[in-house]
Biopython code that builds the backbone (N, CA, C, O; Angstrom):
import numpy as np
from Bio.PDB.StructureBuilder import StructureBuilder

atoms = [
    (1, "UNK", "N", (4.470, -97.819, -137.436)),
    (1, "UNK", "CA", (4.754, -97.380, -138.783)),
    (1, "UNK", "C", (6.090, -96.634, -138.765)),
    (1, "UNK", "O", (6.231, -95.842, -137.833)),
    (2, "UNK", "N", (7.114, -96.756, -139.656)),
    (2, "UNK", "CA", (8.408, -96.473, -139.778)),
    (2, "UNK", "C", (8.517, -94.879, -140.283)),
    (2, "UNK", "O", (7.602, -94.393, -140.948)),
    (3, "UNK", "N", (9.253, -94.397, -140.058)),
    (3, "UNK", "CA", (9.085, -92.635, -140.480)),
    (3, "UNK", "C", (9.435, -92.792, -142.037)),
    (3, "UNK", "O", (10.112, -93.768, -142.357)),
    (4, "UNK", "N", (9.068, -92.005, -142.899)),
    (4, "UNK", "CA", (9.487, -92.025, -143.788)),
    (4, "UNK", "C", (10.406, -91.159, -144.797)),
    (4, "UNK", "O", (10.466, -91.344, -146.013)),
    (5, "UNK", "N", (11.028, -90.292, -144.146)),
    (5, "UNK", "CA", (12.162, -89.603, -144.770)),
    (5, "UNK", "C", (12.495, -89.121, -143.117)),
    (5, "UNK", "O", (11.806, -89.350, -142.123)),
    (6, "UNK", "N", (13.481, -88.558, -143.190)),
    (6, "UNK", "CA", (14.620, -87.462, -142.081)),
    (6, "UNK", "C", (13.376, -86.833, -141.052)),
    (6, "UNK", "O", (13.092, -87.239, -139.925)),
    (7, "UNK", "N", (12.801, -85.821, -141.744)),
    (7, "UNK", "CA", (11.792, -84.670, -140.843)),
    (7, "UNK", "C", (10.908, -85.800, -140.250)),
    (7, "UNK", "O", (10.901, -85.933, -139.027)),
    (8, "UNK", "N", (10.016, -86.786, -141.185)),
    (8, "UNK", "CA", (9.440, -87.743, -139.860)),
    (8, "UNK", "C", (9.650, -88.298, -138.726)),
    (8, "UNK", "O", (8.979, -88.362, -137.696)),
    (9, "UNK", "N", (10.906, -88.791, -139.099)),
    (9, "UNK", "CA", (11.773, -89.016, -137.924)),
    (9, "UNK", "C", (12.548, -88.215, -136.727)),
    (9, "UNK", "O", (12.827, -88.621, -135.599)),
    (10, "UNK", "N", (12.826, -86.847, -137.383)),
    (10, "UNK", "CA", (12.805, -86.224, -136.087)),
    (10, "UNK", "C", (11.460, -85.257, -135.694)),
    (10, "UNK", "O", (11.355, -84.586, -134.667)),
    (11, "UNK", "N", (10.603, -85.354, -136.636)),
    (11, "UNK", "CA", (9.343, -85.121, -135.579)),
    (11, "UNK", "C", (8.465, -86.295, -134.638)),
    (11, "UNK", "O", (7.633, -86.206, -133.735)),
    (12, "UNK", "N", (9.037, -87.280, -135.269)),
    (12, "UNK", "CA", (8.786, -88.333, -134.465)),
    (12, "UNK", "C", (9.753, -88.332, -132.644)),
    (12, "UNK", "O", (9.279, -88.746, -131.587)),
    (13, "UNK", "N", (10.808, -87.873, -132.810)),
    (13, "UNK", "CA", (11.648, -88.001, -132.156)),
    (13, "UNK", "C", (10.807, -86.826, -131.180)),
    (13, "UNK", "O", (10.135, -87.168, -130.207)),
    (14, "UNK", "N", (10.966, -85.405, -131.613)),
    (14, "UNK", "CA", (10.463, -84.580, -131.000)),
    (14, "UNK", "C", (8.806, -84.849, -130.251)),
    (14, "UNK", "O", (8.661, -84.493, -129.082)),
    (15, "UNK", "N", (8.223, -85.161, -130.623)),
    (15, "UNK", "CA", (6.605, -86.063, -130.036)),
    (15, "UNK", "C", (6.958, -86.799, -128.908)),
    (15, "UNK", "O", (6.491, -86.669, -127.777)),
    (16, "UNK", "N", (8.170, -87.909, -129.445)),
    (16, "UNK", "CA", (8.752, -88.574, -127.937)),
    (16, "UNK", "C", (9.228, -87.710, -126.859)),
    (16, "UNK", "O", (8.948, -88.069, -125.716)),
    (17, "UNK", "N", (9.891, -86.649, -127.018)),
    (17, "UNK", "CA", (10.378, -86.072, -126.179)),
    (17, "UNK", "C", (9.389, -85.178, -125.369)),
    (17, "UNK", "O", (9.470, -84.803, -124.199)),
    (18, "UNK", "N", (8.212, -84.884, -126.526)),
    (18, "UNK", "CA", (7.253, -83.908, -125.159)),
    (18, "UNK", "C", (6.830, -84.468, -124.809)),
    (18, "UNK", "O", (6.576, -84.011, -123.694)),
    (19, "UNK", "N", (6.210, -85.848, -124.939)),
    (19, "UNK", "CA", (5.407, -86.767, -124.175)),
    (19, "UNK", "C", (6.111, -87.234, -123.007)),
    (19, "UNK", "O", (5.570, -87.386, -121.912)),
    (20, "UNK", "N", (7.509, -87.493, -123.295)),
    (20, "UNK", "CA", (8.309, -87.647, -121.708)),
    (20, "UNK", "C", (8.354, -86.612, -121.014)),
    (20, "UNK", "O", (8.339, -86.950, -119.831)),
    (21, "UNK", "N", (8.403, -85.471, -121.132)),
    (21, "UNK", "CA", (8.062, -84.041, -120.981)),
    (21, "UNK", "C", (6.872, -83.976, -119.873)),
    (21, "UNK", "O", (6.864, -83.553, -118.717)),
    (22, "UNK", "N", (5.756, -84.633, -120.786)),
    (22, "UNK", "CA", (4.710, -84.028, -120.077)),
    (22, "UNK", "C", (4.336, -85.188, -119.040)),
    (22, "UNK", "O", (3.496, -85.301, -118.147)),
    (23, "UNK", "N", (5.154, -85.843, -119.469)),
    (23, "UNK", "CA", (4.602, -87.301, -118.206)),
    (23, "UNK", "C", (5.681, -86.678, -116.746)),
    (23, "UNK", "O", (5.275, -86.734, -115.585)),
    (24, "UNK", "N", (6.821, -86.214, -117.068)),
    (24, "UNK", "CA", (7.615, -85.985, -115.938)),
    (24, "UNK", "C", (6.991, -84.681, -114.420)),
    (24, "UNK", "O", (7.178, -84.473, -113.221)),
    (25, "UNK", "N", (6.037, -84.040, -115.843)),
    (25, "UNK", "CA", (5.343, -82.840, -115.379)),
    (25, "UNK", "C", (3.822, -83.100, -114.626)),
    (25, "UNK", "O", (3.445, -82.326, -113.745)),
    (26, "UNK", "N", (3.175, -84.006, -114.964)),
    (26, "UNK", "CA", (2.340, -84.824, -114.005)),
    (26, "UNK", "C", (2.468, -84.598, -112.435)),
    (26, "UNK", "O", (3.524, -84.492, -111.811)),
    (27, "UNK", "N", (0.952, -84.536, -111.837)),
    (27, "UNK", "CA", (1.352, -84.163, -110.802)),
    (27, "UNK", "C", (1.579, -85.629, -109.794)),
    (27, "UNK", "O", (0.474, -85.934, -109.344)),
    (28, "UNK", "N", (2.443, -86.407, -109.414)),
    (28, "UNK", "CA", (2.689, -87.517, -108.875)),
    (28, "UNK", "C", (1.513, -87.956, -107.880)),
    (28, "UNK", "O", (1.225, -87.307, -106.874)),
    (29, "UNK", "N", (0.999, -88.893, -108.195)),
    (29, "UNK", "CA", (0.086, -89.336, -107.080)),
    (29, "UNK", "C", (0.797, -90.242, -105.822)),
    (29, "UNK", "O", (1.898, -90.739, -106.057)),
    (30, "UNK", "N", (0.322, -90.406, -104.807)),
    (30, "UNK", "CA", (0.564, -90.665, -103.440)),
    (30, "UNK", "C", (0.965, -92.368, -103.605)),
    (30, "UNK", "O", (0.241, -93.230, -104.102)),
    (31, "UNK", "N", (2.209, -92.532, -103.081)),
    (31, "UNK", "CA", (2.994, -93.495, -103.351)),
    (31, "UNK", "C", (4.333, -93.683, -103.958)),
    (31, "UNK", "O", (5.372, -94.318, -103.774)),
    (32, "UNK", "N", (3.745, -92.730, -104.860)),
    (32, "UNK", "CA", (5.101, -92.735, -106.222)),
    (32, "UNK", "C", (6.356, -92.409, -105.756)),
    (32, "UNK", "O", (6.287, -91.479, -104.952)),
    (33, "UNK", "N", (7.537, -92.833, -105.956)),
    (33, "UNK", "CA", (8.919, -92.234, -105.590)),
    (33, "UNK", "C", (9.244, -91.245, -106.235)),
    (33, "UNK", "O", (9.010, -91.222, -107.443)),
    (34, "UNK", "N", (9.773, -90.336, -105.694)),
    (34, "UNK", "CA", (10.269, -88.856, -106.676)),
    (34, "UNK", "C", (11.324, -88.467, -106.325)),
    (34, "UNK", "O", (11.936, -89.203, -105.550)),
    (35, "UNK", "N", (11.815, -87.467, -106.648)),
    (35, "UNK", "CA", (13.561, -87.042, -106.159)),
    (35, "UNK", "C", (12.985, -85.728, -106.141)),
    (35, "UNK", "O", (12.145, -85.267, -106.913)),
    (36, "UNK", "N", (13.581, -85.150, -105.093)),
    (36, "UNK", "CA", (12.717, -83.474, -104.661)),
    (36, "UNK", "C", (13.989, -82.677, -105.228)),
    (36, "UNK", "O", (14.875, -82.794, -104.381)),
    (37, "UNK", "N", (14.325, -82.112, -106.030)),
    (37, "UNK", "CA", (15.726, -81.918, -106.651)),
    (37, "UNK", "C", (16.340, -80.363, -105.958)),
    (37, "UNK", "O", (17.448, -79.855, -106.135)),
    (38, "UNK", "N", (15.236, -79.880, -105.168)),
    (38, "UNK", "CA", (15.674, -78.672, -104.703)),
    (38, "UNK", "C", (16.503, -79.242, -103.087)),
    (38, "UNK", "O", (17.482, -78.587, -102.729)),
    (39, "UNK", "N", (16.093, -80.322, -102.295)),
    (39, "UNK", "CA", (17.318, -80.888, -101.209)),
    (39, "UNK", "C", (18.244, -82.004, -101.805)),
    (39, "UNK", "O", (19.319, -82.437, -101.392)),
    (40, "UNK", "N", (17.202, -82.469, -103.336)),
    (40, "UNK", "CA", (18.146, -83.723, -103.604)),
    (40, "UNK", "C", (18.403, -84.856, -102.855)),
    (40, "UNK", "O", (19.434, -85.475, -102.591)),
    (41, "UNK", "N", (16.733, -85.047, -102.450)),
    (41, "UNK", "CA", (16.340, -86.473, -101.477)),
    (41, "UNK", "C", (15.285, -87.067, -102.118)),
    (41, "UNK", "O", (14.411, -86.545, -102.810)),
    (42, "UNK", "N", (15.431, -88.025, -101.865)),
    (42, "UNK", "CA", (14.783, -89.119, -102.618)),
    (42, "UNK", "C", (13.380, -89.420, -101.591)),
    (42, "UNK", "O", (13.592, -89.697, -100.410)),
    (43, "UNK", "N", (11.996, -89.349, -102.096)),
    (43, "UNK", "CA", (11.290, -89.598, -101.327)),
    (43, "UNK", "C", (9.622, -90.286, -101.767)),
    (43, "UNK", "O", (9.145, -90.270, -102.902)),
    (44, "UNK", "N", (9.080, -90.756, -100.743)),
    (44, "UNK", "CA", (7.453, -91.209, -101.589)),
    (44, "UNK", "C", (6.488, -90.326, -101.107)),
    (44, "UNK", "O", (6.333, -90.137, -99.900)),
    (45, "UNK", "N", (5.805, -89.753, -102.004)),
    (45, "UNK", "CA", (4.781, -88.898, -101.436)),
    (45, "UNK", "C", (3.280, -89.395, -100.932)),
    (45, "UNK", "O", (2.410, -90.212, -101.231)),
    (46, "UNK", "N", (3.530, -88.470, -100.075)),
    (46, "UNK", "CA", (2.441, -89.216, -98.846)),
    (46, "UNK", "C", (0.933, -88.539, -99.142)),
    (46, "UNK", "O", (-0.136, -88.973, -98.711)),
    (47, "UNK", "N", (1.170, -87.138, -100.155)),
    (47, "UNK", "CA", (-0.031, -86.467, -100.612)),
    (47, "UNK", "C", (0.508, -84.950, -101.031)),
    (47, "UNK", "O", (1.668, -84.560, -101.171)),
    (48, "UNK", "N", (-1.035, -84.072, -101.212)),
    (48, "UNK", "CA", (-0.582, -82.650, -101.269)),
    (48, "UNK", "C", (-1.669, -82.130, -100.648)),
    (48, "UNK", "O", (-2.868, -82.328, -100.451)),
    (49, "UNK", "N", (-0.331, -81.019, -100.304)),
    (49, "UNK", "CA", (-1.139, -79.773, -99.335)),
    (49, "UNK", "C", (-1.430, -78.452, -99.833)),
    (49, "UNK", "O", (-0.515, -77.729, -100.228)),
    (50, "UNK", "N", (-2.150, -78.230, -99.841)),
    (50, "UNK", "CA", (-1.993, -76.436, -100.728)),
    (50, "UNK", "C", (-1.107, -76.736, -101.741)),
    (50, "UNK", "O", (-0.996, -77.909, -102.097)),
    (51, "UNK", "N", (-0.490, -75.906, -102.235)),
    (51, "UNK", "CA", (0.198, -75.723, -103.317)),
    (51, "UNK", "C", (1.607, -76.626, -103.451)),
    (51, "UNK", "O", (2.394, -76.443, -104.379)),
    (52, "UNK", "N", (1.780, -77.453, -102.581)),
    (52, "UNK", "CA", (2.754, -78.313, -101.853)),
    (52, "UNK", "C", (2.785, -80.081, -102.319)),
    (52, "UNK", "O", (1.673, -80.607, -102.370)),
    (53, "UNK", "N", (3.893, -80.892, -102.620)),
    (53, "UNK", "CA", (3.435, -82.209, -102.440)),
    (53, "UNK", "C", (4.125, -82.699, -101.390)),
    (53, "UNK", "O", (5.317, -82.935, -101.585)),
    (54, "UNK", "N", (3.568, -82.956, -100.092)),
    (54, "UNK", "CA", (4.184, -83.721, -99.033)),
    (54, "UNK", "C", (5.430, -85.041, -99.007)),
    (54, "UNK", "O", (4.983, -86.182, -99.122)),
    (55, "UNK", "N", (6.485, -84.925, -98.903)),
    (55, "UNK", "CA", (6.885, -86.164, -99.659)),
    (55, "UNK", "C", (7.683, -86.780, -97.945)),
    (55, "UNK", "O", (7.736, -86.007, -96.989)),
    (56, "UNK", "N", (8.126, -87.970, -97.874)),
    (56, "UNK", "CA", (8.283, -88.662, -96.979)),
    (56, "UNK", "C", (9.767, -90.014, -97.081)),
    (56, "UNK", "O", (9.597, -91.096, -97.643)),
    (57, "UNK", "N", (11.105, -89.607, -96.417)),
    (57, "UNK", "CA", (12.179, -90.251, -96.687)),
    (57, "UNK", "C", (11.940, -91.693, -96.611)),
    (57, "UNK", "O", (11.238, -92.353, -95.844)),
    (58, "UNK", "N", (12.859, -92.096, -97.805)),
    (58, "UNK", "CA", (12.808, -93.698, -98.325)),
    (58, "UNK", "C", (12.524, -94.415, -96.969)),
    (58, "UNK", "O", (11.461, -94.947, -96.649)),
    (59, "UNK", "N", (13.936, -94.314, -96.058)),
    (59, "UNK", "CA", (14.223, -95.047, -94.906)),
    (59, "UNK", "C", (13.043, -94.515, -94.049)),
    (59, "UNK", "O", (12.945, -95.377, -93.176)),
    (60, "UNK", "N", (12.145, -93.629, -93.823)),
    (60, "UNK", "CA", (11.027, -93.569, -92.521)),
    (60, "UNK", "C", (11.898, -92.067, -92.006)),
    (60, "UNK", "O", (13.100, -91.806, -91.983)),
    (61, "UNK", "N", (10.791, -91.340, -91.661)),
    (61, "UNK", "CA", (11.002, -90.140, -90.846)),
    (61, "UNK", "C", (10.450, -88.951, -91.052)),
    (61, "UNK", "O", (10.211, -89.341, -92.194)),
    (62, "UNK", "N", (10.061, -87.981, -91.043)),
    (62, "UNK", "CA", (9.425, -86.909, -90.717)),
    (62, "UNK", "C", (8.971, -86.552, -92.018)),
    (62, "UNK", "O", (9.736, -87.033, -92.854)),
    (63, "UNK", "N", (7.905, -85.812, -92.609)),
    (63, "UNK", "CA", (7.904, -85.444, -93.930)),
    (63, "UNK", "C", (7.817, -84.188, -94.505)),
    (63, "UNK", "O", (7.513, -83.224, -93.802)),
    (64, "UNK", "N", (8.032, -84.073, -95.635)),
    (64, "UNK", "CA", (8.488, -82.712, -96.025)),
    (64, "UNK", "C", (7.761, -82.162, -96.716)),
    (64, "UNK", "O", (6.903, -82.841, -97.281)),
    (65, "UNK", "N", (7.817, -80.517, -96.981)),
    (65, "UNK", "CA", (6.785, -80.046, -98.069)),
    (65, "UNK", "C", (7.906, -79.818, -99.445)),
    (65, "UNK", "O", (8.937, -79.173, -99.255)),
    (66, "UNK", "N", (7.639, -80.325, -100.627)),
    (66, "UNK", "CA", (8.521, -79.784, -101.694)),
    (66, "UNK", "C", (7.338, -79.008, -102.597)),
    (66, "UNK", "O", (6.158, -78.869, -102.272)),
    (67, "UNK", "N", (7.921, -78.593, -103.689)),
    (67, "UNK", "CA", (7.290, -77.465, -104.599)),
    (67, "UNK", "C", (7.930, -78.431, -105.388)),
    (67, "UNK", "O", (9.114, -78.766, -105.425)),
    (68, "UNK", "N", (6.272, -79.094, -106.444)),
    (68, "UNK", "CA", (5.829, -79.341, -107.042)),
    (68, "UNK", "C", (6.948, -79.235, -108.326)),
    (68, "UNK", "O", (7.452, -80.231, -108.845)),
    (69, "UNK", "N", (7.247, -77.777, -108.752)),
    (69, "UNK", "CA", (8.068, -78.079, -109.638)),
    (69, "UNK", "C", (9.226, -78.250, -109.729)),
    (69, "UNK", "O", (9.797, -77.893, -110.760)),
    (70, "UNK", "N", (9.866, -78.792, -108.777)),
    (70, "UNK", "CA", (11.444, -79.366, -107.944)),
    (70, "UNK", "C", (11.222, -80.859, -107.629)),
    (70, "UNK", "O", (11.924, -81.567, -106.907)),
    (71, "UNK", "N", (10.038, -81.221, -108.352)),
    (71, "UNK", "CA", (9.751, -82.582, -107.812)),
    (71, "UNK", "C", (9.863, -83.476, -109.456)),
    (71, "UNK", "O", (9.257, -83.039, -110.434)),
    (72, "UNK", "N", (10.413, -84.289, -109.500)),
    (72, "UNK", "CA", (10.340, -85.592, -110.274)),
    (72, "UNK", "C", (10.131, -86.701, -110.210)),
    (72, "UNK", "O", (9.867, -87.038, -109.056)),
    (73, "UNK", "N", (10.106, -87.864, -111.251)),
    (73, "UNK", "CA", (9.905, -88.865, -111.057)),
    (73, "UNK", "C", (11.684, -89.951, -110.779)),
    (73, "UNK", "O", (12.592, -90.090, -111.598)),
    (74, "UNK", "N", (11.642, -90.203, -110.142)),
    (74, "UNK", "CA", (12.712, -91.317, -109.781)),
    (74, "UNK", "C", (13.389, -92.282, -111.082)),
    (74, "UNK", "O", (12.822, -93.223, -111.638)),
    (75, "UNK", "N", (14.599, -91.810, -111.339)),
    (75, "UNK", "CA", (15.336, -93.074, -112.010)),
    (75, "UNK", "C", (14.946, -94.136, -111.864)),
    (75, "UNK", "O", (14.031, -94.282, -111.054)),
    (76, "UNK", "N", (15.445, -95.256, -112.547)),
    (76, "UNK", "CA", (15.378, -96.738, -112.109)),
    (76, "UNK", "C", (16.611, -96.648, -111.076)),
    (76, "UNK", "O", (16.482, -96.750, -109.856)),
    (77, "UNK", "N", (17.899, -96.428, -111.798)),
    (77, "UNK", "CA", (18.902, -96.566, -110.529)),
    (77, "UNK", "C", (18.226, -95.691, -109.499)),
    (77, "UNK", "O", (17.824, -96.480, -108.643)),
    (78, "UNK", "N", (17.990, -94.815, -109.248)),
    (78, "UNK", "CA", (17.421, -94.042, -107.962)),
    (78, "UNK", "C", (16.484, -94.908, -107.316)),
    (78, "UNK", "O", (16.446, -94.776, -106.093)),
    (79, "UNK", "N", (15.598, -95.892, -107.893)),
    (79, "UNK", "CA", (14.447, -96.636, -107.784)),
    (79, "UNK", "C", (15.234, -97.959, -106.971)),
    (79, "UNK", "O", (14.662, -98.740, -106.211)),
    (80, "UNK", "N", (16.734, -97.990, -107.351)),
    (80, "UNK", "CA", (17.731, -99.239, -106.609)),
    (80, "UNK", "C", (18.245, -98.680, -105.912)),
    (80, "UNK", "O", (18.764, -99.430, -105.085)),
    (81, "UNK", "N", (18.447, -97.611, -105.718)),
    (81, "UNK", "CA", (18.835, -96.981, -104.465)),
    (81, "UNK", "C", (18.015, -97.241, -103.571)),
    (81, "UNK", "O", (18.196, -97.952, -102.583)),
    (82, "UNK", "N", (16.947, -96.595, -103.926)),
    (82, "UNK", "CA", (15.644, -96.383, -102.663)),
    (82, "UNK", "C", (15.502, -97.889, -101.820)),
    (82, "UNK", "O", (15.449, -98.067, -100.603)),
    (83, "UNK", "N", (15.464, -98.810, -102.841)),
    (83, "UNK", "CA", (15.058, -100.216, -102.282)),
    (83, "UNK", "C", (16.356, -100.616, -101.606)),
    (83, "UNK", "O", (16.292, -101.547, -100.803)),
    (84, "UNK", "N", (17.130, -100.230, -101.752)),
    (84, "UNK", "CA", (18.515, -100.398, -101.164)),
    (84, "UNK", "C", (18.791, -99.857, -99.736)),
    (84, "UNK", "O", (19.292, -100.513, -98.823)),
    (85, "UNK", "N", (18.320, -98.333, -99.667)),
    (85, "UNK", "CA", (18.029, -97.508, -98.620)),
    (85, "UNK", "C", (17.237, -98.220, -97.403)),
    (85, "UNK", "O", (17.615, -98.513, -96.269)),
    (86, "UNK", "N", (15.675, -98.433, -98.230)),
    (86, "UNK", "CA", (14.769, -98.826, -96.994)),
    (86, "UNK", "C", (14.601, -100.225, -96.839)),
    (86, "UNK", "O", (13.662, -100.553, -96.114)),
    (87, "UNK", "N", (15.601, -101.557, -97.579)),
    (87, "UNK", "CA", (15.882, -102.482, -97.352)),
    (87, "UNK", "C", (17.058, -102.547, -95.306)),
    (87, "UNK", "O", (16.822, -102.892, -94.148)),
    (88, "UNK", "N", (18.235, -101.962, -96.107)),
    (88, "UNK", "CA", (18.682, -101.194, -94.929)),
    (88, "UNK", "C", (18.075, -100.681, -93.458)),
    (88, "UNK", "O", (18.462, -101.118, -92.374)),
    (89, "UNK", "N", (17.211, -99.831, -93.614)),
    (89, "UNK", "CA", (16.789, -99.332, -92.732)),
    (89, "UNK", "C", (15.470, -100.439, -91.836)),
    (89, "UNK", "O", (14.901, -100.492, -90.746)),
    (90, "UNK", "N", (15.501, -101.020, -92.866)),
    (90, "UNK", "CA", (14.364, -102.055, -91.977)),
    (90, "UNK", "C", (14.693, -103.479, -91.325)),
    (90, "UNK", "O", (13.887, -104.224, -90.767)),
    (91, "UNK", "N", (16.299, -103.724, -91.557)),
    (91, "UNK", "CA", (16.545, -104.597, -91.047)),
    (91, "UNK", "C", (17.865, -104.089, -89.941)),
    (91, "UNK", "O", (18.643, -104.836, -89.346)),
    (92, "UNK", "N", (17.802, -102.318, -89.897)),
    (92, "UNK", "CA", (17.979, -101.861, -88.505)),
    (92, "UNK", "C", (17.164, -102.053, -87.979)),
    (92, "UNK", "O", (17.360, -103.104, -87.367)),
    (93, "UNK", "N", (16.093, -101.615, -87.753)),
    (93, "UNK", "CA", (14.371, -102.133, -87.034)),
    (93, "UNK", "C", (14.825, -102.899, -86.392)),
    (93, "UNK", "O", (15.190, -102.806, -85.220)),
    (94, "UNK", "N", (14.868, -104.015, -87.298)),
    (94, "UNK", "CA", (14.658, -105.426, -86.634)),
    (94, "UNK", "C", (15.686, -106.207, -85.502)),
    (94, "UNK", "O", (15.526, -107.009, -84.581)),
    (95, "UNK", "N", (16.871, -105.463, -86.151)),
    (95, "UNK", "CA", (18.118, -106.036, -85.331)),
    (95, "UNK", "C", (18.658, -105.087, -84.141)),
    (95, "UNK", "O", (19.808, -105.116, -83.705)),
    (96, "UNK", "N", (17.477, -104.121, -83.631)),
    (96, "UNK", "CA", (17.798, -103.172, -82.267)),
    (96, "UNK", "C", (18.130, -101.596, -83.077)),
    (96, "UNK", "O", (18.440, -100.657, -82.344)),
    (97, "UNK", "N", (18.074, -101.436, -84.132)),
    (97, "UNK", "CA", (18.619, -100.022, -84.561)),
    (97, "UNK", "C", (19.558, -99.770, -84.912)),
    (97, "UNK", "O", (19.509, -98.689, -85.497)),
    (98, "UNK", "N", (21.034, -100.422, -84.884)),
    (98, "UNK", "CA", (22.066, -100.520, -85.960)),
    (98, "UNK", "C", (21.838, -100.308, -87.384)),
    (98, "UNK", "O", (21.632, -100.934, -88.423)),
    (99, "UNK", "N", (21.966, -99.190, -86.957)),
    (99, "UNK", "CA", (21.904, -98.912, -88.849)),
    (99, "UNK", "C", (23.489, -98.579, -89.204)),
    (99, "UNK", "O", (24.163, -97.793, -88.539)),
    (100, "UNK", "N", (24.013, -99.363, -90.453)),
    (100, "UNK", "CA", (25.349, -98.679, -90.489)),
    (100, "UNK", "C", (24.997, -98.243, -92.493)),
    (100, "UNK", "O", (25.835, -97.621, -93.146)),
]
sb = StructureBuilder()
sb.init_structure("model")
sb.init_model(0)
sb.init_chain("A")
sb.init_seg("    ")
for serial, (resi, resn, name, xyz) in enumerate(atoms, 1):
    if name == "N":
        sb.init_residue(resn, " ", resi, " ")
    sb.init_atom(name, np.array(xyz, "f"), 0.0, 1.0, " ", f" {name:<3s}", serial, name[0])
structure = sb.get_structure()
């Protein structure tokens, strides 16, 4: 249904915006890609610990604790990064560990 004067429309607008709001604020379940914005690494979380969500680098390696509210959900470009990243890193694997 179409807004029907000015104020519908930007309370319409405003509704969109907390709902992206509150989806960003979600607590990410295990898998999801996120950007930990307090190191500003891109990572998939592997779970949570205490007050903590464990998160784990695109390319493979040790994992980290971030705080929850330094944590987001991943761009799409960030989302082409990532696949870009651990595309990379897995066909070091394969070819002896050359990663460049």
């Amino acid at each position: 249904m179409a807004p029907k004067n000015v104020q519908d429309a930007t309370d319409t607008e405003a509704a969109v915006d907390a709902l992206k709001t509150a989806l960003n604020r979600e607590e990410p379940t295990a898998g999801s890609l996120v950007v930990d914005t307090a190191r500003d690494l891109l990572g998939y979380v592997m779970g949570h610990e205490g007050p903590y969500v464990q998160l784990r680098p695109v390319a493979g390696g040790r994992e980290w604790d971030a705080d929850p509210a330094q944590v987001r959900r991943a761009t799409d470009e960030e989302r082409l990064r990532a696949v870009t990243d651990r595309t990379r890193a897995m066909n070091s694997f394969s070819s002896g560990g050359i990663f460049r």
